[in-house]
FIKE-899672 format. One record per residue (C-alpha): residue number from 1; residue in one letter; x, y, z. Coordinates in steps of 0.5 Angstrom, whole numbers. Layout:
+-----+---------+-------+-------+-------+
: num : residuo :     x :     y :     z :
+-----+---------+-------+-------+-------+
: NUM :       a :     X :     Y :     Z :
...
+-----+---------+-------+-------+-------+
***
This chain:
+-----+---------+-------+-------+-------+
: num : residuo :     x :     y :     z :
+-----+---------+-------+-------+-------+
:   1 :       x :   141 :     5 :  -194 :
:   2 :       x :   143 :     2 :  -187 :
:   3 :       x :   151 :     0 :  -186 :
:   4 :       x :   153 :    -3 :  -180 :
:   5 :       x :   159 :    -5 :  -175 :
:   6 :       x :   160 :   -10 :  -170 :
:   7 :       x :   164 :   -11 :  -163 :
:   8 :       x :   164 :   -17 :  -160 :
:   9 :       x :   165 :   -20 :  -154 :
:  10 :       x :   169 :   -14 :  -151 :
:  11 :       x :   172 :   -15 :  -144 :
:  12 :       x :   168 :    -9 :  -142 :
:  13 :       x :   161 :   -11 :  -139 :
:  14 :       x :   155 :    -9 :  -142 :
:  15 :       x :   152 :    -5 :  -136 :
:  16 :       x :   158 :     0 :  -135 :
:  17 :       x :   159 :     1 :  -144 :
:  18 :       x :   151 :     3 :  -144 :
:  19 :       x :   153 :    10 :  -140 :
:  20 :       x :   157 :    11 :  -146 :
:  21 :       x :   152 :     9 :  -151 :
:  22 :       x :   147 :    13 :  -149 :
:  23 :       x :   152 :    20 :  -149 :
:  24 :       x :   152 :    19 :  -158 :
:  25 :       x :   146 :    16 :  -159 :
:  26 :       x :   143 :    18 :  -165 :
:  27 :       x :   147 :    24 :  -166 :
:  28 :       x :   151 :    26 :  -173 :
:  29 :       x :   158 :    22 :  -173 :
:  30 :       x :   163 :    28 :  -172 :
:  31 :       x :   159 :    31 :  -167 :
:  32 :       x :   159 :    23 :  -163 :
:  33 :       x :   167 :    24 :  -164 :
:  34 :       x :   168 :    30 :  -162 :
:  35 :       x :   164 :    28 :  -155 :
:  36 :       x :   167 :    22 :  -155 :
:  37 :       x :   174 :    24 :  -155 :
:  38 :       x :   174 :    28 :  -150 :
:  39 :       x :   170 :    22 :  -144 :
:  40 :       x :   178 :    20 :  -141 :
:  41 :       x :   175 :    11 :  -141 :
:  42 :       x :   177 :     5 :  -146 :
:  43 :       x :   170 :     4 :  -147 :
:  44 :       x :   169 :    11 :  -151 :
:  45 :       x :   176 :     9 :  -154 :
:  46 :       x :   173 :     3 :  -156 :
:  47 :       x :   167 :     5 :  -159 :
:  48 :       x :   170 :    11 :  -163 :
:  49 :       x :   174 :     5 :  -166 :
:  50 :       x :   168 :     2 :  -168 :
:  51 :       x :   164 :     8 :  -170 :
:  52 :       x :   169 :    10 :  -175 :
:  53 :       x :   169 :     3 :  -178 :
:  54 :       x :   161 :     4 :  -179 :
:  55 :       x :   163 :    10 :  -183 :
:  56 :       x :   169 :     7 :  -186 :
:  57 :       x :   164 :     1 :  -189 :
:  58 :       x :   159 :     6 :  -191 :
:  59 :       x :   164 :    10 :  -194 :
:  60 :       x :   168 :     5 :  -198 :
:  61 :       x :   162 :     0 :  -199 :
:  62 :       x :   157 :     4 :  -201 :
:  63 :       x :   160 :    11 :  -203 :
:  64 :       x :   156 :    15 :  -198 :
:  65 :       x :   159 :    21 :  -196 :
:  66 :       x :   162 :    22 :  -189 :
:  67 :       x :   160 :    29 :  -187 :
:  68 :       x :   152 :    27 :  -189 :
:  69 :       x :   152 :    19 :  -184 :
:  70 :       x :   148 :    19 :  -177 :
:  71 :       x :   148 :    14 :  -172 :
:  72 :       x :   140 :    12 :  -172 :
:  73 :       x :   141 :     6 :  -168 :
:  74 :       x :   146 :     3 :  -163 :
:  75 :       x :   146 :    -2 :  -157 :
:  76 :       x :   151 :    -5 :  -152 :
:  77 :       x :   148 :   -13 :  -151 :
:  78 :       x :   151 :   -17 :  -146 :
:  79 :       x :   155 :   -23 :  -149 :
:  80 :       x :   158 :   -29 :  -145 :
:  81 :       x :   161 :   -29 :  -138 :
:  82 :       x :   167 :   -33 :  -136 :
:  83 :       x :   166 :   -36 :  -129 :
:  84 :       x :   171 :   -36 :  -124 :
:  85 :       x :   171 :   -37 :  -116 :
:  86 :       x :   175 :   -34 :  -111 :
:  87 :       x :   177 :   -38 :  -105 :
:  88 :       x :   174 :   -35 :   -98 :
:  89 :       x :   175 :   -37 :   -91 :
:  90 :       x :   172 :   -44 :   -88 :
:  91 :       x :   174 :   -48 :   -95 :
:  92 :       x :   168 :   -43 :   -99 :
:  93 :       x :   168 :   -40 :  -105 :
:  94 :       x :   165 :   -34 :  -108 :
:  95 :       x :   163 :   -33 :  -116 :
:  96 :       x :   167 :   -29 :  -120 :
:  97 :       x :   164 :   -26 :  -127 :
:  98 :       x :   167 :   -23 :  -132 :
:  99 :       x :   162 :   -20 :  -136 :
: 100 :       x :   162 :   -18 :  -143 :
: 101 :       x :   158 :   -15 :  -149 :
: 102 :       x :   156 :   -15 :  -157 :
: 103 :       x :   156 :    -7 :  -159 :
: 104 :       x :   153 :    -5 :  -166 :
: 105 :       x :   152 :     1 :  -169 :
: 106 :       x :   148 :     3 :  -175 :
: 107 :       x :   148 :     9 :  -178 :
: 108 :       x :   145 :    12 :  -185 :
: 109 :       x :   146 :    17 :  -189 :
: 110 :       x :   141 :    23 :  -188 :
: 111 :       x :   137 :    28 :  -192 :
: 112 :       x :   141 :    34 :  -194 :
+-----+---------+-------+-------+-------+
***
């Protein structure tokens, strides 16, 4: 059984939220945490926040027990990007984009 939590449209860019991702990526719950607590960004708080809610649908929804959970899957995917202009020299302007992501996370309970 796979249980699943999902964060859209963060205000953090895709790009910079992979450089955590890939730091807890297929590792047990606690020991994704416990890294996690110590990276000093918003986006490892973030995603805390969000492998916490996976545990916590997991463990009301389908009773699995949160010592036995790992992550077997998680992405950062890019979502919408808002587009704004900056005002140059000479009546220019220059593009802005504000990025976004979609962040899942899925994990399962494994074999004791």
């Amino acid at each position: 059984m796979q249980v699943r939590a999902i964060a859209k449209d963060t205000g953090i860019s895709a790009s910079k939220m992979r450089v955590v991702v890939d730091l807890v990526r297929g590792k047990r719950v606690e020991e994704a945490l416990a890294v996690l607590r110590f990276i000093p960004t918003p986006h490892a708080r973030m995603l805390a926040k969000l492998i916490r809610s996976a545990v916590a649908n997991a463990e009301n929804n389908y009773q699995m027990s949160p010592a036995d959970l790992r992550i077997v899957e998680i992405r950062a995917d890019e979502a919408r990007t808002l587009k704004r202009f900056r005002a140059r020299a000479r009546g220019r302007a220059s593009p802005i984009l504000k990025r976004s992501s979609h962040v899942t996370v899925i994990v399962t309970e494994e074999a004791s």
